[in-house]
N, C-alpha and C positions, 0 to 999 in steps of 0.2 A: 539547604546547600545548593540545588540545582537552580531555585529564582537567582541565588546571591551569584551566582554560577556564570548564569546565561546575562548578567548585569554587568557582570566583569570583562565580559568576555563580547561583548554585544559590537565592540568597532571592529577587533578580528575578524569574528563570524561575517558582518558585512563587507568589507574590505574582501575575504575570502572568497566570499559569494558573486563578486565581483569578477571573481579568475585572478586576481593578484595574485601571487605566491604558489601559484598550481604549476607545476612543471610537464606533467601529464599530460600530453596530446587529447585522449580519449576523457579525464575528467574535466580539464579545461571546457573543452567541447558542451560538455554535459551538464554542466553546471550554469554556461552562459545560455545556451542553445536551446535546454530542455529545461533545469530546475529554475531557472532566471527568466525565460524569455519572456518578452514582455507582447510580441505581433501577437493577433488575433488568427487563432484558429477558426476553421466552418462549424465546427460544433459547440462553439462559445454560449448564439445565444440560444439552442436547446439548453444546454447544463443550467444556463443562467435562470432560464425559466422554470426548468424545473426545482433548483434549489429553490426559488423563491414559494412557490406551489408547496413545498415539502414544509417550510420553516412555514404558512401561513398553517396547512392544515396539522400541523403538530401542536397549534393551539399556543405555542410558545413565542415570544418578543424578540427573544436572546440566542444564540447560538448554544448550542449543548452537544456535551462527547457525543451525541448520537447522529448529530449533523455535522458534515462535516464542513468547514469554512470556504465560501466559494472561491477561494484562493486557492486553499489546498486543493477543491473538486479538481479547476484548472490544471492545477500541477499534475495530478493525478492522471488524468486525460493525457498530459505530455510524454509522461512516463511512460505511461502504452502505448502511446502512437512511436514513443521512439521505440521499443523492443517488441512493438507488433506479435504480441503471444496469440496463437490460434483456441488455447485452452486457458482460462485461469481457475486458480484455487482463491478463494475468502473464505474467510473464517468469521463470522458475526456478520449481520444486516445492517447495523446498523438503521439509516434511514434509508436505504435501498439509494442513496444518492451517489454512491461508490462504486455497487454495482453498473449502472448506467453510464456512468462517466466512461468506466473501461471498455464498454460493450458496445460503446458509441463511433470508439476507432476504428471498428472493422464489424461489418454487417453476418459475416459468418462465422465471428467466433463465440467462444462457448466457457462459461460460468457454471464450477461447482459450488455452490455454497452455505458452509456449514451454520445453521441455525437453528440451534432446540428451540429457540421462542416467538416462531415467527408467528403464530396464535397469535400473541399478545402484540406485536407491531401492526397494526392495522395501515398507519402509511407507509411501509417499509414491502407488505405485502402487496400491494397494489400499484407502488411501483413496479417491484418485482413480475408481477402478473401480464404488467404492458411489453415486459419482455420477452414472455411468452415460452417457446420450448427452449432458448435459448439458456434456460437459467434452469441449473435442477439443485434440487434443495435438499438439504438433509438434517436429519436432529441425533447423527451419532457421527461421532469425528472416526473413529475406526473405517467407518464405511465410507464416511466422506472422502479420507485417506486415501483407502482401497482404489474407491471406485476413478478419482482423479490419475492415478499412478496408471492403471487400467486405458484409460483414455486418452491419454497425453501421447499424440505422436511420437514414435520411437527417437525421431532427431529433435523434438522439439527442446526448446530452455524451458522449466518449471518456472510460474508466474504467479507468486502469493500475497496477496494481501490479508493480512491480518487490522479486523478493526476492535477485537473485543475478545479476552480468555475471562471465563468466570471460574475454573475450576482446576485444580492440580491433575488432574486426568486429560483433560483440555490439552493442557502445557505437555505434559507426558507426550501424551500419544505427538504432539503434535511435533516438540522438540525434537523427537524418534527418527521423524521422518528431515526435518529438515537440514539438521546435522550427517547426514548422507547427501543430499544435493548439494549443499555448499560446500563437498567436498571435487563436486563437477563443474556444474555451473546451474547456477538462477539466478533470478529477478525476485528480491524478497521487500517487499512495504510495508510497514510498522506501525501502527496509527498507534495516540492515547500511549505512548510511552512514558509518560510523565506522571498519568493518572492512573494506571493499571500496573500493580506489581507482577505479576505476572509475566505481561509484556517487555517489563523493562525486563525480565529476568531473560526472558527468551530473548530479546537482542544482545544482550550482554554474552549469553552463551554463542550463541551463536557466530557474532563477531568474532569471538574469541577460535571459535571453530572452522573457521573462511579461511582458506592456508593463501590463496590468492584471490585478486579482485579488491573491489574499493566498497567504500562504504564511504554515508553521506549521512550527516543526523545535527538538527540542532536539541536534542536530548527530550523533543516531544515529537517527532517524526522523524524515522531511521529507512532508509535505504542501502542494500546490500547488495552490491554487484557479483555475486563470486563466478570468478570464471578465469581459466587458466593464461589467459592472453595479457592478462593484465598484473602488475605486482603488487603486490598487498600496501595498500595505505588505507587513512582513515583522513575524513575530511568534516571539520567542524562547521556549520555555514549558518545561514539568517535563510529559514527558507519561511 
């Protein structure tokens, strides 16, 4: 139903993504400016290079959940340069192309990020590595939790990317937490919502749990504005 879904739906979503039919000063904006734009940023051809380096040494031809599409990288990088977080949370490594991307906007900020398996990701480690103290790693979400809540500047906005849940403990602890900020305000990033039940579940709650702010998903990448300045909508797009 979501192929048959996103098929039906495919001239709105674009048309949308466009800024047609947004009323919304602040998503208009953000939709043309940051999910859409199309000028080149200074850190284009780093990201560029390095997705390419990542997809060669992964041994793979094809693009896979583990890498994320150098579109999406881009967008990714937009995303943070426009809410400029001095702290972020991830959740899964992925190929470490996600982490970079974020950590790319600002030389001083700083990445928790939660990974039981990062043993077993050899190129996702060694990205990881080129970033040096800038990244601290962890293989229990409790602590990961903890320790980010802990560190997060007292005024700052919470800034999450989620690229991978393997486990109902995962989801738990992890939904725990998130459903209390999106009662304030954060910045929440969804990867693999398509392919991951889990993920899709935790967007689904979650949205559901955002009393104000916007959100942004074409039903495999979700973005969640919550924050009190803004009135609750939902925006379908072609991102």
């Amino acid at each position: 139903m979501g192929i048959v879904r996103r098929y039906r739906t495919a001239w709105s979503r674009h048309h949308r993504s466009r800024g047609f039919g947004i009323h919304s000063p602040f998503a208009f904006r953000f939709v043309r400016e940051v999910l859409g734009e199309r000028l080149p940023y200074y850190a284009y051809d780093q990201i560029t290079t390095l997705h390419k380096t990542v997809i060669a040494q992964s041994g793979s031809r094809w693009p896979h959940t583990g890498i994320i599409t150098l579109k999406h990288a881009k967008m990714l990088y937009r995303i943070v340069n426009h809410f400029t977080p001095s702290h972020l949370l991830q959740v899964g490594a992925g190929s470490g192309v996600t982490s970079a991307c974020m950590l790319a906007v600002n030389s001083q900020s700083r990445l928790s990020l939660y990974e039981p398996h990062l043993n077993a990701k050899p190129v996702a480690r060694r990205v990881l590595e080129s970033m040096g103290e800038r990244v601290q790693c962890y293989d229990e979400m409790m602590a990961t939790l903890a320790d980010y809540r802990n560190l997060l500047p007292q005024d700052a906005i919470p800034f999450v990317l989620v690229n991978d849940l393997q486990s109902q403990d995962e989801y738990q602890a992890l939904v725990d937490y998130l459903t209390t900020v999106v009662m304030n305000q954060a910045v929440i990033v969804l990867r693999n919502v398509h392919r991951q039940p889990l993920i899709k579940q935790l967007w689904l709650t979650l949205k559901a749990a955002t009393p104000m702010g916007q959100t942004y998903t074409n039903e495999k990448l979700a973005i969640i504005y919550a924050t009190p300045k803004l009135q609750r909508e939902d925006f379908f797009l072609w991102l």
